[in-house]
matplotlib code that plots the C-alpha trace (Angstrom):
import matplotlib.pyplot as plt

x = [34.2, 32.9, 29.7, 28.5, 25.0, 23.3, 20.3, 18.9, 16.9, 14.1, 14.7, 18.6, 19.4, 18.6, 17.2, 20.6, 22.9, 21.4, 21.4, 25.1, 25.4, 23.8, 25.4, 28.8, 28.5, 31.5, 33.7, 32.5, 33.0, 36.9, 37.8, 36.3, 33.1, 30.3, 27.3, 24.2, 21.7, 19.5, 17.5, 16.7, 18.9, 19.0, 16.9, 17.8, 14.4, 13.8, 16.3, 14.4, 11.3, 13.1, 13.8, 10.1, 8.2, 6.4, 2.6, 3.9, 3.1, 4.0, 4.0, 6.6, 4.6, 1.2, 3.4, 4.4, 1.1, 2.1, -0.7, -0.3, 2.4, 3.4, 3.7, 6.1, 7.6, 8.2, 9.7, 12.1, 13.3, 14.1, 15.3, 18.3, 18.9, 19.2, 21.6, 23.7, 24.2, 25.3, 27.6, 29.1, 29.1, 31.4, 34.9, 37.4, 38.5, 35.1, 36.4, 33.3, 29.7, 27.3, 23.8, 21.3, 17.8, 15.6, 13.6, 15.8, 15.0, 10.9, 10.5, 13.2, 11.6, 11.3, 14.1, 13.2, 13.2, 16.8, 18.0, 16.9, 19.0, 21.6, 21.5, 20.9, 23.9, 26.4, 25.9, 27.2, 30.0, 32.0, 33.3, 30.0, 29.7, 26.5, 26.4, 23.3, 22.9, 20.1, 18.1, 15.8, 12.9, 10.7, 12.2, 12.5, 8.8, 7.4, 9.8, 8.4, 4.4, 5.1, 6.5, 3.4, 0.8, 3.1, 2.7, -1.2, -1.7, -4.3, -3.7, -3.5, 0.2, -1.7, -2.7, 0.6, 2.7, 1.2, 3.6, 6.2, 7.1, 9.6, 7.3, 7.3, 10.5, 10.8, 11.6, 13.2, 16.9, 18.2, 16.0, 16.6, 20.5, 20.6, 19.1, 21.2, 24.1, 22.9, 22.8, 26.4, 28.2, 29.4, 32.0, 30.4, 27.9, 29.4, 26.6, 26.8, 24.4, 22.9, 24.1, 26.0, 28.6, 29.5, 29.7, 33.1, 33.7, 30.2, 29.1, 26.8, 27.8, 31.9, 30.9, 29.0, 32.0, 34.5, 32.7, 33.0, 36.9, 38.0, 40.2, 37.3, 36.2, 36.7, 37.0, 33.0, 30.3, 28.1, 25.6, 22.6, 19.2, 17.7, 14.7, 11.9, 11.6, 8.8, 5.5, 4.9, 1.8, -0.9, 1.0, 0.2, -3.1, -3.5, -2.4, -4.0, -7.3, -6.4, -5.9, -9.6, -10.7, -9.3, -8.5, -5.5, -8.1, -10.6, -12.2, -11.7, -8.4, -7.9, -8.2, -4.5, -3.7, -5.4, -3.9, -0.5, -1.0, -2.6, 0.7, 3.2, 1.6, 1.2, 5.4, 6.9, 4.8, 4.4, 7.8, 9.6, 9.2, 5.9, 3.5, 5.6, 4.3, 4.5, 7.2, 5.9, 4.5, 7.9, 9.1, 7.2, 7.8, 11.6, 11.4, 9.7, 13.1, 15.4, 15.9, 16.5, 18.5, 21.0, 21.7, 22.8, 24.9, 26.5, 27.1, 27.9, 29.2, 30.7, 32.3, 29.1, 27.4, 23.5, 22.4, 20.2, 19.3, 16.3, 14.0, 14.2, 12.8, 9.8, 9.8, 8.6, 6.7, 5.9, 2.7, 0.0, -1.4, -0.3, -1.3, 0.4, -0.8, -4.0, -2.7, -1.5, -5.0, -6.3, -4.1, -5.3, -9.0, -7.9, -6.5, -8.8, -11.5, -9.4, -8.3, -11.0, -13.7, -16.3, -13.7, -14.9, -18.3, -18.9, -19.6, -15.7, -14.8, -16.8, -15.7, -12.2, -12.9, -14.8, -12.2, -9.7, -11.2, -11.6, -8.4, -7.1, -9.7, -7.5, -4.0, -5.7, -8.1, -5.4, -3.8, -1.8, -4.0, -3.9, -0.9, 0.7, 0.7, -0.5, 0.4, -0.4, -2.6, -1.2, -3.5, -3.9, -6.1, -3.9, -4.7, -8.4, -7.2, -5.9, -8.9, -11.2, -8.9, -8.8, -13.0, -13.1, -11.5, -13.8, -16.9, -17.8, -16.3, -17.3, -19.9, -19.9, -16.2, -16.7, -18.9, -16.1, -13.1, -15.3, -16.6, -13.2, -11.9, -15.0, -13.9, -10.7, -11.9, -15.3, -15.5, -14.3, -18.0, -17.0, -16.1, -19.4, -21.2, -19.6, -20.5, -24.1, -24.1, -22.6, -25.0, -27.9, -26.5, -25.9, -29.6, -31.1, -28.7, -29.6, -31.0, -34.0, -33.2, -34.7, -35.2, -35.2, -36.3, -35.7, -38.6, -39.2, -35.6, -34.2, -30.0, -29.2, -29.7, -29.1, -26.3, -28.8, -29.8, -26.3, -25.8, -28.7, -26.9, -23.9, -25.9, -27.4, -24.2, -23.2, -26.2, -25.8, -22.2, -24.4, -26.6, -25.5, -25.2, -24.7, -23.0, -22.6, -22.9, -24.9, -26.4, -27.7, -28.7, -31.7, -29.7, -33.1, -36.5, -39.2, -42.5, -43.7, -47.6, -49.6, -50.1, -46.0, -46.1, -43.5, -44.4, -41.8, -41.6, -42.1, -44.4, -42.3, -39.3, -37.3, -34.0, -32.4, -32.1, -30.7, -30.5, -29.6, -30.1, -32.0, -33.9, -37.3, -39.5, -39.7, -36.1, -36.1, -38.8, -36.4, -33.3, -35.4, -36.9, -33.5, -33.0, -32.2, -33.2, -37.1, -36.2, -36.5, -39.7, -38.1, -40.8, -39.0, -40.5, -39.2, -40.3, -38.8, -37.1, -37.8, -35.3, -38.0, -36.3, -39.1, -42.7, -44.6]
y = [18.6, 16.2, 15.0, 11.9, 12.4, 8.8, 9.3, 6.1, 5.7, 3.4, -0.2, -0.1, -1.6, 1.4, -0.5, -2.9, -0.5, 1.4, -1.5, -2.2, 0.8, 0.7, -2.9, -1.6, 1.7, 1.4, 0.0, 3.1, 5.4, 4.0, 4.8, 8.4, 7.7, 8.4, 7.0, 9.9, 8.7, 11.9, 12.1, 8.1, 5.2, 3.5, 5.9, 9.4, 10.2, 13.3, 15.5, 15.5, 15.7, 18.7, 20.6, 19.7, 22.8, 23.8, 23.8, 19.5, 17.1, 13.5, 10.1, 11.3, 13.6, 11.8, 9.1, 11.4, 13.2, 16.1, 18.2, 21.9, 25.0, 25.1, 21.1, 21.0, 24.0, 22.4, 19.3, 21.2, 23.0, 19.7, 17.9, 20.7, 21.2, 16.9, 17.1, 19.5, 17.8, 14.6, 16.7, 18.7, 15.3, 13.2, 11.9, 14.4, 11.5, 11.5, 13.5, 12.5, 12.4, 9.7, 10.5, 7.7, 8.3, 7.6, 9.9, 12.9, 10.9, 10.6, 13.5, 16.7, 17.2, 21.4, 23.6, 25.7, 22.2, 21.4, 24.8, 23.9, 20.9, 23.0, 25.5, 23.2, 20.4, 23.6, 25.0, 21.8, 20.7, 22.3, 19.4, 17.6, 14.3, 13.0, 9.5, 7.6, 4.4, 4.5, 1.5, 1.1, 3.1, 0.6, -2.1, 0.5, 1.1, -2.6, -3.7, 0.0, -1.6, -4.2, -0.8, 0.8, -1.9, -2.0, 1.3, 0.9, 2.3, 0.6, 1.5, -1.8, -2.2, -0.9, 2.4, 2.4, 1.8, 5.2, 6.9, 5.9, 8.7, 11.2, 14.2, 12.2, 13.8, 10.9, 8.4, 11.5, 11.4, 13.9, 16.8, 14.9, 15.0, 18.5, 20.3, 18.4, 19.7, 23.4, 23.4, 21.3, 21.0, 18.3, 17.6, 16.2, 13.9, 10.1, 8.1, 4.9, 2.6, -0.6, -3.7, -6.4, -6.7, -2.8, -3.3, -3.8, -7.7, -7.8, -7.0, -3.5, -3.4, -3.6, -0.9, 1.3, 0.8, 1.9, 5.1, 5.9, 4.7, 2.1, 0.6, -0.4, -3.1, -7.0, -5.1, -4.7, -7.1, -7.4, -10.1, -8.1, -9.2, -8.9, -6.0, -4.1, -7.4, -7.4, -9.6, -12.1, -11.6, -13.2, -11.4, -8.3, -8.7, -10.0, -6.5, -4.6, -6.4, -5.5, -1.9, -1.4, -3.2, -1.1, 2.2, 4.5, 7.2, 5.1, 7.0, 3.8, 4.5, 0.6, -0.4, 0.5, -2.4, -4.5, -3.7, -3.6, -7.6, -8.4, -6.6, -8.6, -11.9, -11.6, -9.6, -13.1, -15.4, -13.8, -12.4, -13.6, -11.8, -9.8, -9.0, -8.2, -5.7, -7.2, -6.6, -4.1, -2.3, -2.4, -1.3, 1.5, 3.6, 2.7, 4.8, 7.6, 8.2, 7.5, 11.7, 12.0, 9.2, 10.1, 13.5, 11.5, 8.9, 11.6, 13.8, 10.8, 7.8, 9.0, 5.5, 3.6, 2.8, 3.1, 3.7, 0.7, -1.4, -1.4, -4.4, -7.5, -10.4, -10.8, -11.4, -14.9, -13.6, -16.2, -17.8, -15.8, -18.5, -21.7, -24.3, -22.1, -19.0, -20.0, -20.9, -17.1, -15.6, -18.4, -17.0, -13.6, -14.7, -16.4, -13.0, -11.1, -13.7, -13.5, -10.1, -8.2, -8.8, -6.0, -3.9, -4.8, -5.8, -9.2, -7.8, -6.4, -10.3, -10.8, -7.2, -8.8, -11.6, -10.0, -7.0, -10.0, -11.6, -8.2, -7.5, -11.4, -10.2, -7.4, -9.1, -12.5, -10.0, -7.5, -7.6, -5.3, -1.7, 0.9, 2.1, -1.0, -0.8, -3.9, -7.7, -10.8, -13.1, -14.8, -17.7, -20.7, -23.8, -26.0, -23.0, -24.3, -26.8, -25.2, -22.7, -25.4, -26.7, -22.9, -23.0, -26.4, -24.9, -21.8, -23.9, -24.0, -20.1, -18.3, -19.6, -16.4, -16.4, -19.8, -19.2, -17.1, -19.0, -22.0, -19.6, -18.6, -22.1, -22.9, -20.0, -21.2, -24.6, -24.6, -28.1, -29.7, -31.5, -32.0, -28.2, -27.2, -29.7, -28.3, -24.4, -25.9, -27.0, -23.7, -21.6, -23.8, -24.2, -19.9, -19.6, -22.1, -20.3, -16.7, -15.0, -11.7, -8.8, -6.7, -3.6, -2.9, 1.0, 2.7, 5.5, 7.9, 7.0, 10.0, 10.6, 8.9, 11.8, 9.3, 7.0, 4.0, 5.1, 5.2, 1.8, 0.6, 2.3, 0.7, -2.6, -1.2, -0.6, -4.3, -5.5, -4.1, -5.6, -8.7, -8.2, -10.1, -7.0, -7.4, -3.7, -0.4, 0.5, -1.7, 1.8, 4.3, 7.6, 9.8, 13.5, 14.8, 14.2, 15.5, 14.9, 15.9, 15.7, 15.3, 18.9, 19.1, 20.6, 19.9, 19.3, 18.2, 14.6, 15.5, 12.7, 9.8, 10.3, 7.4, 8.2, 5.4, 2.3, -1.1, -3.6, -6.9, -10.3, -13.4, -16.5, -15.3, -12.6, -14.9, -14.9, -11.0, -10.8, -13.1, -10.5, -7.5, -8.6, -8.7, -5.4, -2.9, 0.6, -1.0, -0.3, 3.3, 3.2, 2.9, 1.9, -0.6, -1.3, -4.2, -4.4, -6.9, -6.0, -7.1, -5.3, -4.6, -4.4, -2.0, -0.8, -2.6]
z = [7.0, 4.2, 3.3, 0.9, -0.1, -1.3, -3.3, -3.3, -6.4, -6.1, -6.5, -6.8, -3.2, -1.5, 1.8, 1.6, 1.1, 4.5, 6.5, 5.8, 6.6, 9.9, 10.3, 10.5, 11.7, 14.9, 11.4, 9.6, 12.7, 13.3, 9.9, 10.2, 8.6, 10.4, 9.3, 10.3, 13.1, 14.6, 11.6, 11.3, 12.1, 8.7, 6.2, 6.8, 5.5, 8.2, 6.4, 3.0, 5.0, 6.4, 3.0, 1.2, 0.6, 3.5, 2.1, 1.4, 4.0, 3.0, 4.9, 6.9, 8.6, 8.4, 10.6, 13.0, 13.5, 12.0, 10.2, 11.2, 10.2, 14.0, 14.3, 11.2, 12.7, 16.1, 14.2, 12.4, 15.2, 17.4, 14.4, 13.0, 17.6, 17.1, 14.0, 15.3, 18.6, 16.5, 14.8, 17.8, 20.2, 17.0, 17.7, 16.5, 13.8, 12.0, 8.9, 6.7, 8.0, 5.0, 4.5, 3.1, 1.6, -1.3, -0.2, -1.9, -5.1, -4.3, -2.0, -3.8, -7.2, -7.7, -7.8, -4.5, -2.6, -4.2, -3.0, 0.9, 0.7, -1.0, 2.0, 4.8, 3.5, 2.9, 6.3, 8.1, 5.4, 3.2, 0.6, -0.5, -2.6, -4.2, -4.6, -6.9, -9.1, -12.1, -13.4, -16.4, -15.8, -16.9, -15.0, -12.1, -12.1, -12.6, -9.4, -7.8, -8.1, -5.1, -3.1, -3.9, -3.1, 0.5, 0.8, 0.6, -2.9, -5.1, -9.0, -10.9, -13.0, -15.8, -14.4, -13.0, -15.4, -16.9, -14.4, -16.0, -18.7, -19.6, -17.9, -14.3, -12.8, -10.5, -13.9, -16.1, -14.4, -16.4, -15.1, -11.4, -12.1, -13.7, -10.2, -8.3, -10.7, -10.6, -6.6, -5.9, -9.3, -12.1, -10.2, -6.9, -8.9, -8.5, -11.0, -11.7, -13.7, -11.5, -13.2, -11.6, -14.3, -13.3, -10.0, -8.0, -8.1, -9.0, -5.8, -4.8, -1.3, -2.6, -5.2, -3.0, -0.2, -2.9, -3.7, 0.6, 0.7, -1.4, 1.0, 3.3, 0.6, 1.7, 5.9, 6.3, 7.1, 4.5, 5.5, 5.2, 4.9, 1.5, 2.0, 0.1, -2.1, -4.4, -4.5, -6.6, -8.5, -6.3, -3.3, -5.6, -6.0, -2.6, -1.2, -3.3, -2.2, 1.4, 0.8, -1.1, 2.2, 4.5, 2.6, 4.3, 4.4, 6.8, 9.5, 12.0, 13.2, 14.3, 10.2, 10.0, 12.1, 10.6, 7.1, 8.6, 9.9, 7.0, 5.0, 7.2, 6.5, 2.6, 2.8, 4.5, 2.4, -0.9, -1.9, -5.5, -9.2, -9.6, -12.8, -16.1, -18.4, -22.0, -24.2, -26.4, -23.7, -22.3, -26.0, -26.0, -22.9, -23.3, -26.2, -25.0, -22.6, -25.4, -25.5, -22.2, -21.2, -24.3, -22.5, -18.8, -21.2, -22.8, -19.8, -17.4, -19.7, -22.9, -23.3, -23.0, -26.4, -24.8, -21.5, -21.0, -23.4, -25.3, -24.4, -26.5, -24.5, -22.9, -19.0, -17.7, -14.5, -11.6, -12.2, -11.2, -9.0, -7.1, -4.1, -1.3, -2.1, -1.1, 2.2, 2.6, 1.6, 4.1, 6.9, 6.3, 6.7, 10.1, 11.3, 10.4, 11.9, 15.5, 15.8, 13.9, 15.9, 16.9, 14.6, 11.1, 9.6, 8.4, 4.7, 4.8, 4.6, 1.6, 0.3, 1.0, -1.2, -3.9, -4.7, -4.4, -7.6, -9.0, -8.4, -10.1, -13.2, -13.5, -14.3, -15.8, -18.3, -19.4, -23.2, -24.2, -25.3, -27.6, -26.1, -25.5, -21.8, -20.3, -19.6, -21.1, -19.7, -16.8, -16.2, -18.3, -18.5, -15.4, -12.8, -13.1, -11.7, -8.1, -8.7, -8.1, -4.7, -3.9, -3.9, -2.1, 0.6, 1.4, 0.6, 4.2, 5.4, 2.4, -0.1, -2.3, -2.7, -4.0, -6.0, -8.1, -7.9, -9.6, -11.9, -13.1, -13.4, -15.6, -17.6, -18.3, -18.8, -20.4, -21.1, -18.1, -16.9, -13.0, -12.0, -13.7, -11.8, -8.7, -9.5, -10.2, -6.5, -5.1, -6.3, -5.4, -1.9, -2.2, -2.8, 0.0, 2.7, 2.0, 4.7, 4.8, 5.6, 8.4, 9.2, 13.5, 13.6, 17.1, 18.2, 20.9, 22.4, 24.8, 25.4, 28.7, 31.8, 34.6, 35.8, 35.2, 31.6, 30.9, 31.9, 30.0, 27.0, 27.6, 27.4, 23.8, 22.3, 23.5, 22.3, 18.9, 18.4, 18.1, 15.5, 12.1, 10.0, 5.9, 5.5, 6.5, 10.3, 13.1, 13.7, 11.5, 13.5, 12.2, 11.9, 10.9, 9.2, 7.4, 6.0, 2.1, 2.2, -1.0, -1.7, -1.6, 1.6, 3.9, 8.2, 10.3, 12.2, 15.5, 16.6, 17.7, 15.6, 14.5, 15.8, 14.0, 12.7, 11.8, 9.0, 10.2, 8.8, 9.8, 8.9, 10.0, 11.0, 14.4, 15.0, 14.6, 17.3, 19.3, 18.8, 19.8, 22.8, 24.3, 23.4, 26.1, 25.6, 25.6, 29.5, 28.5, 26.6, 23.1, 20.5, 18.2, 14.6, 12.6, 8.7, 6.3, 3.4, 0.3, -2.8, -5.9, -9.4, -10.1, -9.6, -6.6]

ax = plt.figure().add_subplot(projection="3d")
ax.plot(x, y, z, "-o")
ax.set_aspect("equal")
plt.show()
């Protein structure tokens, strides 16, 4: 029985060439071609997950709760019972079985991990074909920054880009083609180079058909969905925003969500070319793979002069900002406004909006640095313009974020009289709306023994949910306390113990009095203390 193994490299179609695959699967299946299902209907992503060392535990298994020896054991054991099935319960006709993942690309880097695909692929078929298309590196790893952000990562392109050298097996294909040629041979490696003008009648899905039979091409259906398309810049920056926000290693299990919805809005409305590193950036980590690629042309195109083209242009990117995108980051706002609330503190908007402009500082301040890896500057002297629309629309919802957008604009257009007039304004209006800051200390407050206390703890916790809280939890518990006397002694609190606190904000020392006398665990003969805070630059 046959086998044809696609690596899918990253950012050479890999998503469209598995959905056309999926898409005409019953074609695929009538021809003898059976397109592999038990280990995931378009990305075959459980096999590689399969063969990873086991110490390894990637996304994979973080996604299917999997965190323990005997968990990963239990998956493997239903997964090979699952493959086999699939392979046992195929038509007699089915004379070739094709496999799809980039994940043997990102996921099968050492040489023990190449030997478990070896062994597990050899068990099931004996006449084995590894299909894979290469791209650029540096154009592979510029498209691979959107996939990153999506994926919740938060390195700017800068940092990024640093990834990108001849030592990073995941961009060095002739170490990734050379285990894959000491486990199944020169002769089962079918490499091609991603560029239209290669491609069958110019088309991926007709070249990658050709490489499974060529005379399927022109009988399959090949109206696919473009997939995995990258963000523009501000859909970039956007994302990565999110993902400082609400990091993937938050203890609040419900910030997922909310990073996923905002993900799906800024994916639909964000899409198109993303940040471009500058061309002697581009230059100069082209040439540190000019070794390496020289030993794949040679091995795999003898008759092609270079393997990619050394960089000669610089890359337009889209502009970094325009009118819509400000309707995205407003429809982000508005979800997290309806389905955030009692999930996330009202500081996270403004951390939203902050890391946002931190994150727009990032691609607008970076030139090219002392080892030319960078992008120019993206912004010019007409985005003040939509900067300054951009800050008359969160005037009213978010003063602070404002505040910086009309800063910005000013910066790129010092003398423009009206928009520092405007940022004059803001910053007055900032400083009349500013709130104090309270502390509400809880003292002398027991754990609930009774049916009735409980209740009136229930009604605390509600209560709490109210208060307008600037950061950090609506409830900071006391773990434990103690007292360092003048002679540096050291007693323990044991009379009336704070067991916690809150910091809330409000206009007055009034209105706190207001909040507190509504609190509920008074009914259980709390003492509560409020003191306003005032923050000292130094001394008293």
């Amino acid at each position: 029985m046959k086998a044809i193994i696609h690596i899918g490299t990253e950012k050479t179609g890999t998503t469209s060439i598995q959905n056309y695959l999926y898409l005409n699967r019953k074609k695929l299946k009538s021809a003898g071609y059976h397109f592999v299902q038990s280990a995931g209907k378009t990305n075959n992503r459980a096999i590689p997950a399969y063969c990873i060392n086991d110490e390894r535990y990637d996304d994979f298994f973080r996604e299917e709760g999997i965190k323990t020896p005997a968990a990963k054991h239990d998956f493997k054991q239903k997964f090979i019972r699952d493959f086999e099935n699939e392979i046992r319960s195929a038509p007699e006709s089915i004379h070739t079985f094709v496999i799809s993942s980039e994940h043997f690309h990102s996921r099968i880097r050492t040489n023990k991990e190449m030997d478990n695909v070896y062994n597990f692929l050899s068990a099931y078929f004996d006449e084995i074909k590894i299909v894979c298309y290469l791209r650029e590196q540096v154009g592979t790893c510029t498209s691979y920054y959107s996939t990153h952000l999506k994926n919740n990562g938060t390195e700017s392109l800068r940092k990024f880009l640093q990834r990108c050298n001849p030592g990073n097996y995941y961009y060095n294909y002739h170490q990734m083609l050379a285990n894959w040629e000491r486990c199944f041979g020169f002769e089962a490696l079918d490499v091609s180079l991603f560029a239209q003008e290669r491609f069958l009648n110019g088309d991926l899905l007709d070249d990658f058909t050709a490489k499974i039979d060529r005379a399927l091409v022109g009988t399959l259906n090949k109206s696919v969905e473009a997939d995995n398309e990258s963000l523009r810049p501000f859909g970039q920056v956007l994302a990565r925003a999110v993902n400082f926000t609400f990091p993937i290693n938050s203890e609040r299990f419900e910030v997922s969500n909310l990073r996923a919805m905002c993900k799906k809005i800024i994916a639909k409305g964000l899409t198109g070319k993303g940040q471009q590193p500058a061309l002697e950036a581009r230059k100069l980590i082209y040439d540190t793979f000019v070794e390496s690629n020289e030993l794949v042309r040679q091995k795999f195109f003898p008759t092609v002069k270079t393997l990619f083209e050394q960089p000669s242009e610089e890359v337009p990117p889209d502009n970094l900002l325009a009118r819509s995108d400000f309707e995205i980051l407003a429809q982000v706002v508005n979800a997290l406004s309806k389905h955030g609330v009692g999930l996330i503190a009202p500081e996270e908007y403004t951390q939203l909006c902050t890391t946002l402009f931190s994150c727009i500082n990032d691609v607008y301040g970076i030139v090219s640095d002392s080892n030319g890896i960078g992008t120019e500057p993206i912004l010019n002297e007409n985005d003040a313009h939509i900067l300054r629309l951009a800050a008359k629309r969160l005037e009213s919802e978010n003063i602070e974020a404002a505040i910086r957008l009309m800063s910005l604009a000013v910066e790129l257009r010092p003398n423009w009289h009206a928009i520092k007039l405007m940022l004059d304004e803001y910053r007055q209006r900032d400083m009349q709306v500013k709130k104090s800051r309270y502390m509400i200390a809880y003292h002398g407050a027991s754990k609930p023994k009774t049916a009735e206390e409980r209740e009136i703890y229930t009604r605390f916790e509600a209560w709490l949910a109210s208060l307008n809280v600037p950061f950090g939890s609506r409830l900071i518990g006391i773990v434990s306390a103690r007292t360092v006397i003048p002679d540096s002694s050291v007693v323990a609190d044991d009379h009336t113990p704070m067991g916690g606190y809150s910091i809330i904000e409000a206009e007055s020392m009034d209105a706190v009095l207001s909040i507190v006398n509504e609190c509920p665990i008074r009914e259980v003969g709390s003492l509560i203390r409020i003191s306003e805070l005032k923050f000292l630059t130094g001394g008293w």
